[in-house]
Each structure stands twice: as C-alpha cells, then as structure tokens.
VOMITI-761483 format. One record per residue (C-alpha): residue in three letters; z, y negated, x. Coordinates in steps of 0.001 Angstrom, whole numbers, padded with zeros to 6 digits, always signed. Example, Ala and Ser with C-alpha at 12.3 -4.5 7.8 and 13.67 -1.06 7.14 Angstrom:
residues 2
ALA+007800+004500+012300/SER+007140+001060+013670/
//
This chain:
residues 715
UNK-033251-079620+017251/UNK-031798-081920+014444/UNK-028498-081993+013163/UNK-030098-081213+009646/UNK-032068-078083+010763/UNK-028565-077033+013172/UNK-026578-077680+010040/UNK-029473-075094+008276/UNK-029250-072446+011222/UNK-025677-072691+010997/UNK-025848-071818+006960/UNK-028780-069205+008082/UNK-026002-067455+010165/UNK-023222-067751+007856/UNK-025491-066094+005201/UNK-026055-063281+007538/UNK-022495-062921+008593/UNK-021685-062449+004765/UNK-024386-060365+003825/UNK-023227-057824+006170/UNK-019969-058258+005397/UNK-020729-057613+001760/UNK-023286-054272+002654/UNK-020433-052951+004494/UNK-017676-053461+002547/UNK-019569-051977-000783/UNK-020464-049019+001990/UNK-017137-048621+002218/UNK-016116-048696-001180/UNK-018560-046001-001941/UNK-017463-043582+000685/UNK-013276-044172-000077/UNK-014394-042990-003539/UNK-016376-039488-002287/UNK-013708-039189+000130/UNK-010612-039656-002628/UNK-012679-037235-005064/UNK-012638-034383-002745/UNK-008782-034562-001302/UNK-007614-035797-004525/UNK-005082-032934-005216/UNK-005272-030084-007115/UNK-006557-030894-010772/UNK-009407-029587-012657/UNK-011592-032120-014689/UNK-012965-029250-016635/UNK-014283-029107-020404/UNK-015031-026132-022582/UNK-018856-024467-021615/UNK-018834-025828-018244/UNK-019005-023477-015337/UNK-016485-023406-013078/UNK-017321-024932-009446/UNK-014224-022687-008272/UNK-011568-020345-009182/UNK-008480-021783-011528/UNK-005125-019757-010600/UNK-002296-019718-013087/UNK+000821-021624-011258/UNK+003120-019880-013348/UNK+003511-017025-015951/UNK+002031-018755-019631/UNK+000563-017160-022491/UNK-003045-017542-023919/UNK-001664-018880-027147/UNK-005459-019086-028567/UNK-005934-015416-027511/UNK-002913-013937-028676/UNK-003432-015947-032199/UNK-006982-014459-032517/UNK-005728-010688-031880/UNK-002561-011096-034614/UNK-005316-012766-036726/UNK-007350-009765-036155/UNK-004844-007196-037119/UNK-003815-009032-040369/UNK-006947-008977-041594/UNK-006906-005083-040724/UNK-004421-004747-042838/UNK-005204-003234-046295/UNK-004547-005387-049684/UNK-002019-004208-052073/UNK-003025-003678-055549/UNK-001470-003323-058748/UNK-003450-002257-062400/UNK-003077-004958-065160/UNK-003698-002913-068559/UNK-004495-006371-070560/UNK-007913-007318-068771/UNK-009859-003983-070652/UNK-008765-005576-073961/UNK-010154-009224-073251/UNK-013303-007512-071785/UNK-014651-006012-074474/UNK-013497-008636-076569/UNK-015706-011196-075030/UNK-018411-008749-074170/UNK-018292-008216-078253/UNK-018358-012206-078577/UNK-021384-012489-076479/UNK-023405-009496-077218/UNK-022784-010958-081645/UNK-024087-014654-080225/UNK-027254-013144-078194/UNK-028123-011016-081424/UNK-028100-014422-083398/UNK-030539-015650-080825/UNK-032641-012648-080723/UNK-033204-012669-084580/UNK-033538-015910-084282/UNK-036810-015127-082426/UNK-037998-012699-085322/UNK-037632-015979-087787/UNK-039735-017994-085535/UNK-042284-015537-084889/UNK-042885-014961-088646/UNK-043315-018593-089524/UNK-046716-018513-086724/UNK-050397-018958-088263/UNK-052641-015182-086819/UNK-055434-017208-085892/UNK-054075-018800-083087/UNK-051787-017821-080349/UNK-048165-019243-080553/UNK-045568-019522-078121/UNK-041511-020660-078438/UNK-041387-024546-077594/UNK-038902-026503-076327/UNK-037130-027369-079401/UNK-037020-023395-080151/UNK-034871-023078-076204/UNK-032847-026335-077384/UNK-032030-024465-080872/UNK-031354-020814-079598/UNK-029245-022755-076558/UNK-026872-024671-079181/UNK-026400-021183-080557/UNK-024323-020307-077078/UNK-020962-020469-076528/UNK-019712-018101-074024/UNK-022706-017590-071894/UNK-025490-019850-070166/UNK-029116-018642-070377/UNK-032357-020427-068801/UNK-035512-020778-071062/UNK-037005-017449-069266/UNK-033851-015581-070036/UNK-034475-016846-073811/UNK-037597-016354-073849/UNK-037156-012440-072981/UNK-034221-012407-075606/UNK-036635-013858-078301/UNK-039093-011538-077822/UNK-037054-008270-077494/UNK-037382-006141-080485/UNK-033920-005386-082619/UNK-033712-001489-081507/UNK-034106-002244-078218/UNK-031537-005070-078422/UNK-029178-002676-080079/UNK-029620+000180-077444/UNK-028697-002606-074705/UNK-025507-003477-076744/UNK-024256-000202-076921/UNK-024943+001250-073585/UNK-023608-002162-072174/UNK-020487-001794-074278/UNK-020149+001821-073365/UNK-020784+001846-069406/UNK-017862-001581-069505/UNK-014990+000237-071245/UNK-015857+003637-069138/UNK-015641+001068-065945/UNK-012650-000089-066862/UNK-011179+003199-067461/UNK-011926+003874-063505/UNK-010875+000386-062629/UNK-012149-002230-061144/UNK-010940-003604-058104/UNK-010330-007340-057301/UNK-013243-009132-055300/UNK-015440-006038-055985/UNK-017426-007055-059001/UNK-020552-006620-058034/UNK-019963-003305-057257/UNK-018636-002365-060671/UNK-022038-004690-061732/UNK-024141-002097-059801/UNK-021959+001280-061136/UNK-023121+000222-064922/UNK-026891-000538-063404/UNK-027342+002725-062517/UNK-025467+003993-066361/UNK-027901+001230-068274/UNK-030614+000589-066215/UNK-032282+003921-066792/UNK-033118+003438-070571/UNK-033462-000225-070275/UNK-036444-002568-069848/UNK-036248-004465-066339/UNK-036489-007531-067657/UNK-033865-007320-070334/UNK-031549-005846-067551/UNK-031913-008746-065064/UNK-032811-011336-067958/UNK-029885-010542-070495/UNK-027944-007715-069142/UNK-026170-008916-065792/UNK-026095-012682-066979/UNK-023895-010398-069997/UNK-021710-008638-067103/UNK-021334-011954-064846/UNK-019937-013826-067942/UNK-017368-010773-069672/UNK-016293-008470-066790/UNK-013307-008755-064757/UNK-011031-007074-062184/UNK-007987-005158-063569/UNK-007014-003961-060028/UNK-005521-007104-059060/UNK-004370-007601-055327/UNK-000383-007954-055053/UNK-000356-011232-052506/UNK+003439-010763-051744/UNK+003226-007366-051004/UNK-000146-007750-048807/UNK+001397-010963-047572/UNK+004049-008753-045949/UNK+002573-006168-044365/UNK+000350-008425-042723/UNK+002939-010507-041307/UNK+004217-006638-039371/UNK+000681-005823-038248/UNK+000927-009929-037069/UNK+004473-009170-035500/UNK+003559-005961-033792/UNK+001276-007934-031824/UNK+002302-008369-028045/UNK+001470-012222-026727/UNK-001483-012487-023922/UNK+000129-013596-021069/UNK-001285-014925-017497/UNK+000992-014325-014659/UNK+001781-016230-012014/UNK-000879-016160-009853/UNK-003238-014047-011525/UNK-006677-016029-012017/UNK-007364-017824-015328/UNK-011048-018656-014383/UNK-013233-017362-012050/UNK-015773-019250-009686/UNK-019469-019216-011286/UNK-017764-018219-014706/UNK-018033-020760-018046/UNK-015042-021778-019206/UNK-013651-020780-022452/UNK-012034-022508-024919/UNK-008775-019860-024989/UNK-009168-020525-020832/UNK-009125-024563-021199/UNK-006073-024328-023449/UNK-004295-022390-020540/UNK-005527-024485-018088/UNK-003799-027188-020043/UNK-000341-025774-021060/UNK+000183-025738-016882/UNK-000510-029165-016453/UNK-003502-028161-014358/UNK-005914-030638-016048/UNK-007152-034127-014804/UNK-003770-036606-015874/UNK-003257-040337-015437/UNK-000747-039968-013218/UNK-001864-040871-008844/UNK-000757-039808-006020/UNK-000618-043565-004639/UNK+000523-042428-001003/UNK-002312-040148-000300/UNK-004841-042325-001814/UNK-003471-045734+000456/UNK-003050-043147+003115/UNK-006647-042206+002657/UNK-008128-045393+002577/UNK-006326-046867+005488/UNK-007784-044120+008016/UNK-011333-044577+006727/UNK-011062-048393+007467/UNK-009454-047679+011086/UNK-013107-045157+011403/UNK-015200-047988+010007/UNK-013542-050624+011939/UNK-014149-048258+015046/UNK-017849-047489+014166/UNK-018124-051380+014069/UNK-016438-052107+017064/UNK-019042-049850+018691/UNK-021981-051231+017526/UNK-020712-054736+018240/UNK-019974-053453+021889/UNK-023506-051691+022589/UNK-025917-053207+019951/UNK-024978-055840+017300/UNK-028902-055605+016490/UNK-028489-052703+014436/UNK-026244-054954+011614/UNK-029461-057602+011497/UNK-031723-055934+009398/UNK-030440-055838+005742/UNK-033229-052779+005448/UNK-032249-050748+008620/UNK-028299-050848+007148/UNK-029628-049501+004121/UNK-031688-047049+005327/UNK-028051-045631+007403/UNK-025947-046849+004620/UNK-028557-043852+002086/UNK-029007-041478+004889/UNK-025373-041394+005365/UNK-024142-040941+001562/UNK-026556-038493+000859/UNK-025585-036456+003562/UNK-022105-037127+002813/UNK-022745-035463-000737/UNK-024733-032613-000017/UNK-022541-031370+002928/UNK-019337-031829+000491/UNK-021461-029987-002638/UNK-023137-026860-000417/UNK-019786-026960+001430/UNK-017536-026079-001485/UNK-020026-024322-003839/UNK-021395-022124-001054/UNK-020010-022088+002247/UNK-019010-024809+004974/UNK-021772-022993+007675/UNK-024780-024226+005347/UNK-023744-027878+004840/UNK-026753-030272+006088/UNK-025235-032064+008771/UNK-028036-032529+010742/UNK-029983-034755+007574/UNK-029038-037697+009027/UNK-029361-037542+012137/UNK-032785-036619+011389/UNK-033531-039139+008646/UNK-032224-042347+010771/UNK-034077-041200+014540/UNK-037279-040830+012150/UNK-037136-044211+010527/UNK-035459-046197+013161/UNK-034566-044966+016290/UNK-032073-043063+018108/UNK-029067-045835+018434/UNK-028795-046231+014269/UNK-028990-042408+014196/UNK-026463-041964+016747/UNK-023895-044266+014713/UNK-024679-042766+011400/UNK-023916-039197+012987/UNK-020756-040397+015084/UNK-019252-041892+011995/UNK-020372-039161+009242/UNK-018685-036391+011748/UNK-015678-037830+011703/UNK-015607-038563+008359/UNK-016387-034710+007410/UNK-014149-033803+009624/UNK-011321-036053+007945/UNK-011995-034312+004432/UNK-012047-031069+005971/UNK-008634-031723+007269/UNK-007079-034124+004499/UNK-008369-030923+002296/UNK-005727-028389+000338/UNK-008144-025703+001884/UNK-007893-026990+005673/UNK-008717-024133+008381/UNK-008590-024798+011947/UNK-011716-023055+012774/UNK-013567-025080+009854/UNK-012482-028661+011394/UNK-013419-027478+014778/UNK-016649-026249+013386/UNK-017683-029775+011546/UNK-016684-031396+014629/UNK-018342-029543+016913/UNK-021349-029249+015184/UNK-021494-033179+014336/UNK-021162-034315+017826/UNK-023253-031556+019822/UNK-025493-030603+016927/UNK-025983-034083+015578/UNK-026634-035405+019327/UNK-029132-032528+020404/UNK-031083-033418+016812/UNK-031316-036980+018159/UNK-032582-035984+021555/UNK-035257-033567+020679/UNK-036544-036002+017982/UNK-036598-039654+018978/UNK-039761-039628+019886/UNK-041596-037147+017973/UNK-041919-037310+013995/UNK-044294-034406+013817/UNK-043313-032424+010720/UNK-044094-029169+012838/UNK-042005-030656+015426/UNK-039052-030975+013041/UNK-039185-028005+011690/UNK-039156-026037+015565/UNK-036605-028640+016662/UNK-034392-027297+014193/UNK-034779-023464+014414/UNK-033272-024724+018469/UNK-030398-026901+017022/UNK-029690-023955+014610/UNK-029555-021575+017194/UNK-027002-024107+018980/UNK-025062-024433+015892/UNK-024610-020497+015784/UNK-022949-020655+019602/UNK-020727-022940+018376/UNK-019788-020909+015317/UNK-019811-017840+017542/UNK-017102-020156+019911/UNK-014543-021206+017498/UNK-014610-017969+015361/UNK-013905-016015+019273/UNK-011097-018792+019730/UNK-009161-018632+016066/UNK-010171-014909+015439/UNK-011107-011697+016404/UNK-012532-010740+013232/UNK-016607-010475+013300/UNK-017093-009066+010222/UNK-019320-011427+008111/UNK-020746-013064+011437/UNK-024444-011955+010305/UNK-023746-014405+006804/UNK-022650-016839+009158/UNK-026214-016819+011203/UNK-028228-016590+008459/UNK-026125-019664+006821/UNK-026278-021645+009772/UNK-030218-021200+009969/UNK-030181-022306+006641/UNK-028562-024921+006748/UNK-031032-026801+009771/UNK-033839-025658+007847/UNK-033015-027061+004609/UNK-032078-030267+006519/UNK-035483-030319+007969/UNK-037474-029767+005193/UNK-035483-032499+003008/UNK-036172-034807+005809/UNK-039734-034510+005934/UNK-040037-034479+002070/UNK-037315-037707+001875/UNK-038591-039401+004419/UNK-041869-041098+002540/UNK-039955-041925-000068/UNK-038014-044204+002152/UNK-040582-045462+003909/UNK-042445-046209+000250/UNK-039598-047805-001468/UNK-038198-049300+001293/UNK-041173-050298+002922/UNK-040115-049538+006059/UNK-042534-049617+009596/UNK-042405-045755+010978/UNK-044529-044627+013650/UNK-046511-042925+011092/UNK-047062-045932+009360/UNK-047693-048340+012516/UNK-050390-045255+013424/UNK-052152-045981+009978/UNK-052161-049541+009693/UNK-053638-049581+013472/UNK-056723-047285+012251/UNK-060055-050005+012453/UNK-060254-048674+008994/UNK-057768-050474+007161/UNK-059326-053026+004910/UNK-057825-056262+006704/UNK-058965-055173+010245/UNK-062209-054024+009455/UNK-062645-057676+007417/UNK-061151-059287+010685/UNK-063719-057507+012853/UNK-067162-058171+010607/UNK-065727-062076+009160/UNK-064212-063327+012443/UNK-064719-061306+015192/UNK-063995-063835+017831/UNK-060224-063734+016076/UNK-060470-059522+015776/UNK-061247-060118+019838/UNK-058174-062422+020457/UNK-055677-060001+018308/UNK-056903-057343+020365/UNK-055993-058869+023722/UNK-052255-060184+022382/UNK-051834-056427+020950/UNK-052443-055213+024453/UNK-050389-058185+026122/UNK-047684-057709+023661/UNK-047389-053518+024556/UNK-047122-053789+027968/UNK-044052-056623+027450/UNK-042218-054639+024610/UNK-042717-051410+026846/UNK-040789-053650+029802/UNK-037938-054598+027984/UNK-037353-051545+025391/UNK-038822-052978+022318/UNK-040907-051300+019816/UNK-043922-051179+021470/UNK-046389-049964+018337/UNK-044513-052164+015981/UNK-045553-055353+018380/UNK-049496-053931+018965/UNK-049670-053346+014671/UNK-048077-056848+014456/UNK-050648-058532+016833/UNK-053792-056737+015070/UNK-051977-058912+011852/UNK-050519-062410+013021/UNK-054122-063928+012112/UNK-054981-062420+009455/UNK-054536-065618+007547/UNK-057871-066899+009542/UNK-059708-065147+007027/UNK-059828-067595+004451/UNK-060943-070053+006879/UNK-062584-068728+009984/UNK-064631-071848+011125/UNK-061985-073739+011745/UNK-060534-071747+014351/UNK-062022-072603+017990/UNK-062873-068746+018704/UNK-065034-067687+015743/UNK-066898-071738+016132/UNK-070411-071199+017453/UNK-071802-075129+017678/UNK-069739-078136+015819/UNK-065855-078283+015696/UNK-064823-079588+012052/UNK-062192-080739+013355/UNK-063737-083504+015500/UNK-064781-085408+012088/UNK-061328-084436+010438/UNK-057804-086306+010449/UNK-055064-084837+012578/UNK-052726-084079+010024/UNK-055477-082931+007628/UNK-056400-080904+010562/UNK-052692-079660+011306/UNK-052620-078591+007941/UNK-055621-076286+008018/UNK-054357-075259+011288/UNK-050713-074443+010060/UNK-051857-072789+006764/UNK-053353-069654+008146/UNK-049398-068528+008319/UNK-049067-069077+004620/UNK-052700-067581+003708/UNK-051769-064292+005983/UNK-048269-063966+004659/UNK-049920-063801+001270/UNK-052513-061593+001947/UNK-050088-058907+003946/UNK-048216-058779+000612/UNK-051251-058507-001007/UNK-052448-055549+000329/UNK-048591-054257+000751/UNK-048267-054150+004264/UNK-044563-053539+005836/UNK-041858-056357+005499/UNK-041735-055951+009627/UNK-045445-056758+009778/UNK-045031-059848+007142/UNK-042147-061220+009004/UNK-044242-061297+012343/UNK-047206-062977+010871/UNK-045011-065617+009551/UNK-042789-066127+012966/UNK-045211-065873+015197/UNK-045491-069347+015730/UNK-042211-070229+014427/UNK-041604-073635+014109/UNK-043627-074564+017188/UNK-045815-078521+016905/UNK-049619-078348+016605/UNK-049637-080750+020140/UNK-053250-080997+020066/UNK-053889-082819+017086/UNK-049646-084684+017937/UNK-051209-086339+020977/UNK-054690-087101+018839/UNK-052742-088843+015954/UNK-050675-090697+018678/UNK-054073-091642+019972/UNK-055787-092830+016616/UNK-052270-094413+015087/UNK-049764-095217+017953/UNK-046275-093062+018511/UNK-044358-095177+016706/UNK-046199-094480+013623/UNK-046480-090493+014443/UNK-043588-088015+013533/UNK-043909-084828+015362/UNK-042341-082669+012801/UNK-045384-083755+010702/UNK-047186-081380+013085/UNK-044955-078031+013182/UNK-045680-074881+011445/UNK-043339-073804+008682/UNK-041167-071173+010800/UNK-039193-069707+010699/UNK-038399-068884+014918/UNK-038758-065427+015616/UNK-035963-063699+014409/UNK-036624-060104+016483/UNK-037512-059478+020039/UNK-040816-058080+018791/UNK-041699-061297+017116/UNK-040556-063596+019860/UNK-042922-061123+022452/UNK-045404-061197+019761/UNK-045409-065253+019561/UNK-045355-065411+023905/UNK-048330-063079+023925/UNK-050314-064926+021695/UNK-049721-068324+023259/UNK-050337-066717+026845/UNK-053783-065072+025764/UNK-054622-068047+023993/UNK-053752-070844+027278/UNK-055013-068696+030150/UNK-058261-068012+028839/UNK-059054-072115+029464/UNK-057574-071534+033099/UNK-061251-071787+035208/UNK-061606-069934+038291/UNK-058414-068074+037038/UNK-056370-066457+040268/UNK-053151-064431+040000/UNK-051414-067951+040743/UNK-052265-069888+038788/UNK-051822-067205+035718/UNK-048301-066742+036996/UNK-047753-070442+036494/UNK-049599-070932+033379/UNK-047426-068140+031353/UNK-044500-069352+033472/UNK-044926-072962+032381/UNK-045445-071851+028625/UNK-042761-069148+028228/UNK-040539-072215+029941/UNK-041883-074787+027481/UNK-040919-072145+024124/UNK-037168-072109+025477/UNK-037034-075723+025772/UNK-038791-076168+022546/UNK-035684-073790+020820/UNK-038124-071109+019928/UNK-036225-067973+021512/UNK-032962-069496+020044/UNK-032848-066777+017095/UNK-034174-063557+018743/UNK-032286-060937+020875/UNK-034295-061432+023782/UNK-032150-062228+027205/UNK-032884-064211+030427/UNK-033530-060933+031982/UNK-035727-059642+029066/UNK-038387-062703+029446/UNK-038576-062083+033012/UNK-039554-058797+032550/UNK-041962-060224+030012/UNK-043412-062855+032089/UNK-043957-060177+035268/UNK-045891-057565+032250/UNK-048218-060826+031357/UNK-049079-061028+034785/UNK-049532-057681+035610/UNK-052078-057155+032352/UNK-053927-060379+032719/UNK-054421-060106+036025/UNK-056506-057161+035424/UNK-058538-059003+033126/UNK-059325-062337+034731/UNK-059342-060935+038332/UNK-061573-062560+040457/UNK-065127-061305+040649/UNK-067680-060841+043814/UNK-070740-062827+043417/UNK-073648-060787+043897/UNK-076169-062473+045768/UNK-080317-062674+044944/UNK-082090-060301+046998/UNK-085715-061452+047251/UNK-088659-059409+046418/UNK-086420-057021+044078/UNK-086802-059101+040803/UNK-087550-057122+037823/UNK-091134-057481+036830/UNK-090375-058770+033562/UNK-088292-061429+035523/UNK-090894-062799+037910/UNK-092564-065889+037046/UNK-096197-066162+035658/UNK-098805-067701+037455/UNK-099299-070939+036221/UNK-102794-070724+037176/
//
C-alpha cells in the first residue's frame, strides 16, 4: 500500500471515528432532553382550552379571583336601578313634538302646491329637487325621500288626525311615565293608541321617525343611589376559594380561563427559574448508561457502530419507543407502555445483537425516569425492569429469525402472557391487593399487541426510507423475476451462470462464519450486473473471438474495470438496497487486472508499466459479506480453469488466492478474522468439491450404439 492511499485510509477511519462520535452524541442530546421533560419537577406548561394530561392540585388555600369577580358582577347587575321622576321632560316633549308636527305640515302642503302645478295628461311624480326643497324645510327631524314622498302625498285630514292622536297618546304617556332605557316600549304603548286609525305607511313613514326625534324618558335612573346598592349585593358576595389540596383541574378536563389564573397565583405554571442540580444530576447518569451501553458493544461487537444506517435504524427505534412508553405510560397506565417495539423493530431489520443493545439500554433508561419520577412506586420500577430485560429478551429470541407478520403477532400474545407473570410477581411481592388485576391483564395484552401491530405497519417504512436489506427484501430481490436478473439470464447468461455459482459459494462461507447468509447470495446474483452494458467482453458470455486479443491492455483494463461503475449505476437505477450497491462496488475492491498487467509488461516493458494503472476503483470490502462475496467470486472464477480438477488441487487453488487477497491488502478493511477465512476456505472446498468431483468414464460397449449413431454404409 502507498503512503498516499495509508494517509487516505487513515482519513477514511478518522471520518468514521467522528461520524459516530457525532450520531451518538446528538443521540444523546435527544434522549437528556425526553428524559429532563419528564422528571423536570412539578410545573404545568398549560394554556387556556387545552386539556389537561393530568390532575392540577391546589398547593395551598387561594381564591378564584376570576370566579368570584364574575358572581359579584352577576349580582350587581341583579340589582334593580333607582329611579327618580323629572317633571320638566313632559314640557320639552310636547314642545318639540309641536315644532315638528308645524314643520312636517309645511312639507305636506307643500306637496298639495306641487301637485296642483302638474299638466292631467300625463302622469307626474315629485323629483329630486321637490325631496331637496321639502328637506331644507327640516329642522328638527331627518326624513328619507320615501318618508317624503308618503308625507307629500298624505291628504290634510289625514295629516291632522295623525297630529292629534300623536299629540294626545305623548302627553297621556307621559302622564304614566316613561322609564329610562325603555323607549321603545313607550314607542309601542302609543302604536297600539295611534296605529288603529292610522294608515301603515304614515305610521312607520312619519309617525315613529316623529316619536324617535321628540320623546324622552322622565323616569330617570338615580346612578348614586343604584351605584350603592350594587356595591352591597357586590359586598355580600363570599370569594371562591380552592383549598389546599382540593383539585383545581381534573385529568381529561379543558382548562378554563378562571382555572389558568389559579393555576398561576400558586406559582404552579412553567417559570424561568431551573433546578440546575437535578438537571446536571440527570445528565451525568445517562452518560455513565451510554458510556456503559458503549463499552458493551465495543467489548462484544464494535460492528454494530459501522453502519451509519444500522445506528439510525436503533438510534429511531429507540426514541420512538422512548416516547410512546413515556406518553401511554402517563396518559393511561404504566402496564400498556410498548416496551417490546423495539426489540421487535431492531431483530426485524437487523438482527438480534443491535436489538439486544437497543432493549438493554432503553430498560434502563425507563427504568431511570420511572425512578427519577415525583410519582416513583417500587412495584412500577420493578415492573419496567423486569419486563425490559425478560420481556425484551424473550421478544428477541422468539423473533430473530422469523419476520412473519403472523408470527409476530402469536409471538406476542406468549411475551404478553410472560409480561402478566411478572406483573402478577411484583404486585404478590409489594401488595396483597388484587383488586384491578383483570385491568392489569387486559393492559398488558394490550400493550404487546399494539407493539406488534406498529411493528409490522413501521417496519416498511423503514425499510423504504431507509433503504434498508431485510429478509423480506433479500427474498424479493432474489425472485428470477426482478427486472435485472431476468435481463442477466436472457442478455448474458454465461454471467447469470457464474453469479449463480458465487451466490451458492458465498452461502455456504457466510453460513460458516455467522454472516448474513441471504444478504451475500442477493449480493452475488448483483456484483455483475454492470456486464450488461457490455457482455462480449467478458470471457463467459464470448462464443468465438476475444475483443480483447485486438485491444490495448489498458483500453482493455478499462472495459474490464468499468462494469463496477456501469452496475453501481444501474443498482441505483432501479433502487436496489445501499447493502447490495456497496457489494457490487467492493467486490473487487481495489484488486489489479494482472492479466492484461503482465500483457502491457509484455508489449511495453515494466519499466514503462504502472500497476495501479490496472486496479479497479475500490473501495476494499468494507463488511465481511463483501470481503466473502469478493473470495467467492475470485474462487469460482480461478478453479473453473483448474483441468482434471481433484479435491487437491482445489484446496490449493482457493488457498493460494484467498493467500494472495491478504497479501494484496484486500481483507485490510473488513471484520473478517484469521479464523473466519479458514472457515471460509474449508466451505469453498467443501461446495466445489461437489461440483468438480471427479467423474467415472464410461466405457463403449460394442454392438449397443444407438441406431441413429451407427455409421452408414459407404457403399
């Protein structure tokens, strides 16, 4: 290796390093906040209309100011006015009823004058500059054009019965009184004196617009005297008071605005002021549980950081658990929180080891906010804890290998009957009380179903966004159906033929050493897909003339090394798994093209011959599946030029290549040990020693040829 590309791998691994660093430490951030929300003490961030997610006890006694306000409002305005009679208003009533009723006449015989100045042989009506005169003729009272109009037209006897009934009903009115604020009703009183003789539209045209402009109250309201009594009937009033104790709000209930008030005369509302020591406190114990979860994985499996993807997939499986067990948990009841989700999610998508971290560390997390809680019960913590580490377990177990939706959902009817005996345990231990247990089973049910069926509706949505390689998915990309393999079959079979034997090479290896054994056979019906674009040029779909033999070497090397490039882009094309892309593009990693090396040195001398010049792109395999991937498909490729193969010399020929990968630095970046290529090398063997075992010649047996076979009689 250079010192340019060790200088790269260096920066490749520093990238990593901080990458990880940087998922985990916003991972963290994210859960210190849930975890600082729920223990964060006792303070409601509430808001008038919003329903209360539990009940709000007063600390101390305090009175509903906004309550008590409303009910001494109430019983002021009960209160009766006061009312005194002012003698004067009669006088200046009739007075300006006289005033108007003398400037309307002038109007109305105004009319008469108009009227006698029209032609009979045609039909005349008042025009505008008749409204504008008869208007300039008002002083005391408004009137529209329509109102004129009626006035103009109304005959002088019936104008003169209007007067005096008007005049008559108003001063008989008065005599009874009429009462501040009740006009209208006075108004209706002389309607039913007037009305009777009186044309309707003169009434409502003349007549009211008449009482609206002259009449007024002469029952006047004393405002000192009223202004007094109301301030008793306000004083007799005894406050609203909440004692200590006794509950302001109620769970489920909306919260008024007289409630909110409360709530915030006792301090009880969201402030600026922290409880620093509990939240450093806080934080500090999450980081010792993170730095232990770490330490773990480090110990067992420091694969499971490597994937950007499989941390996010725990990193979402985790929080969303996190949040649904902490909402169900304190707006229902701790028995139905989904602790089990994921568990479920993480064995589904990647396998039991990433679910079993997820599930250690989000039981002891739930298990700290059920403690660090203002609510904390023995029997709850106990419960969480218990449940997390046997329930969460026993979900792994039953479902590492199956992601059968039936499956899931039976699987958890068992875990929630296990979950109940744990319930049953604890409650037997703290109490002796039963009553309720039947709520507790039916919760507890609940609470596995519900994690089953978000799993198997959540879990395509993480495999579509995140693209991610399930064994659903591997099982449908490995169908002969899928567009790419059915091209690779009918376009280049002798390649479909090859993928085929490095799929079954690369099982048997991955099965040996605990790899993802359908993840390497999908990946092996893939790595050449790039062929496609230029089949002929590959020795197993040539029938006849090698193009290469009239080609240069490096023109030639760079056909040969672009079917990496061409397959990368068609896998994203057609959307297959990251997983899948990564393993058509490191399947040779950076690995020289030695055929057409040692041709070049041939045609133009060493000297004059780089062989980086001749190595694919890379990069090196990066995951054990790749690196068995890249083995099989070198071993197919070699020991099918082996003649008169025997299990020897196949044992040396994958031997001698496997041997010639390490020295060439190709294993450097996968997870694959000493121990895990022996393993490999012995599963090559065993399969392609089945293939290429040797056969028993048959010998001819005379006089037994087929008659087709026997040769003609040349005479």
């Amino acid at each position: 290796m250079t010192e340019k590309k060790r200088k790269i791998s260096r920066f490749d691994s520093l990238s990593l390093h901080m990458r990880q660093g940087l998922f985990l430490s916003a991972f963290y951030l994210i859960v210190l906040i849930i975890c600082l929300i729920v223990i964060a003490p006792v303070r409601y961030d509430v808001n008038v209309g919003d329903v209360s997610t539990q009940t709000i006890i007063a600390s101390k006694d305090v009175v509903d100011e906004i309550t008590t306000e409303r009910r001494r409002k109430a019983a002021a305005d009960a209160v009766l006015p006061v009312y005194y009679k002012d003698d004067s208003v009669s006088d200046v009533v009739l007075a300006n009823m006289e005033t108007t009723l003398s400037e309307l006449r002038a109007v109305r015989e105004l009319g008469d004058q108009i009227e006698e100045g029209w032609s009979d042989e045609t039909t005349s009506t008042f025009t505008q500059s008749d409204f504008q005169q008869a208007e300039s003729m008002l002083t005391t009272i408004t009137l529209s054009n329509y109102q004129l109009r009626t006035l103009m037209n109304t005959s002088e006897a019936d104008f003169e019965s209007l007067s005096r009934s008007l005049t008559s009903a108003t001063r008989t009115a008065l005599i009874s009184t009429i009462t501040e604020g009740q006009i209208n009703d006075a108004i209706s009183n002389i309607q039913q004196i007037v009305a009777y003789n009186t044309r309707t539209d003169l009434w409502y045209n003349i007549a009211i617009p008449t009482l609206r402009t002259c009449l007024r109250a002469n029952m006047l309201i004393d405002q000192e005297a009223t202004e007094e009594n109301r301030q008793k009937a306000r004083d007799a009033v005894e406050p609203t008071v909440y004692k200590q104790n006794q509950n302001i709000v109620v769970k489920g209930d909306q919260i008024t605005e007289e409630q909110y008030a409360v709530i915030a005369s006792l301090g009880l509302l969201t402030s600026d002021s922290a409880d620093y020591s509990l939240y450093i406190s806080s934080a500090v114990l999450l980081a010792l549980i993170f730095g232990i979860v770490i330490m773990l994985v480090y110990l067992f499996d420091i694969r499971l950081f490597s994937d950007r993807t499989s941390v996010l997939v725990m990193m979402l499986a985790f929080i969303l658990t996190l949040l649904l067990s902490i909402t169900s948990g304190t707006l229902i009841s701790i028995h139905i929180m989904p602790l089990a989700l994921a568990a479920m999610i993480v064995v589904n998508l990647l396998g039991s080891r990433e679910a079993f971290i997820v599930n250690l560390m989000l039981t002891v997390v739930m298990t700290f906010l059920i403690v660090a809680g203002q609510t904390f019960q023995t029997s709850q913590m106990l419960i969480v804890l218990f449940e997390g580490f046997i329930g969460g377990n026993l979900t792994i177990f039953l479902m590492r290998k199956q992601t059968n939706r039936i499956y899931i959902l039976l699987m958890s009817l068992v875990i929630g009957i296990v979950d109940i005996a744990i319930i049953l345990g604890v409650l037997f231990l703290s109490s002796s009380d039963m009553s309720g247990f039947s709520i507790v089973i039916i919760d507890s049910m609940l609470s596995v179903l519900v994690s089953a069926i978000l799993c198997i509706g959540i879990q395509p949505i993480f495999e579509s966004v995140l693209n991610l390689v399930t064994p659903l998915k591997l099982i449908e990309l490995s169908s002969p159906s899928q567009p790419l393999l059915k091209r690779l079959m009918v376009e280049t079979p002798g390649t479909y033929h090859h993928s085929m034997l490095v799929a079954n090479l690369g099982e048997a290896a991955a099965e040996a050493v605990g790899a993802n054994a359908l993840l390497v056979r999908v990946g092996a019906y893939y790595h050449d897909i790039g062929k496609l674009v230029r089949p002929l040029y590959f020795v197993e779909n040539q029938h006849g003339e090698n193009p290469h033999d009239k080609t240069d070497p490096r023109i030639s090397t760079e056909i040969l090394t672009e079917h990496v490039r061409d397959g990368v882009d068609l896998a994203r094309k057609h959307h297959l798994p990251d997983a899948i892309i990564d393993m058509i593009q490191q399947h040779h990693g950076d690995t020289a093209a030695y055929f057409f090396y040692a041709k070049a040195v041939k045609l133009y001398g060493e000297e004059n011959v780089d062989i980086n010049d001749f190595r694919y792109d890379g990069p090196k395999p990066r995951s054990a599946e790749a690196a068995i991937l890249m083995l099989a498909d070198t071993v197919e490729a070699a020991v099918r030029s082996i003649q008169d193969p025997t299990k020897e010399k196949i044992s040396d020929m994958i031997r001698k290549l496997v041997r010639r990968k390490m020295e060439d630095g190709q294993l450097d970046e996968c997870t694959l040990t000493f121990r895990d290529i022996g393993k490999i090398c012995s599963a090559f063997e065993t399969a392609l020693s089945g293939v290429y075992h040797q056969r028993i010649a048959y010998p001819e047996v005379r006089g037994h040829k087929n008659k087709k076979e026997q040769p003609k009689d040349k005479t």
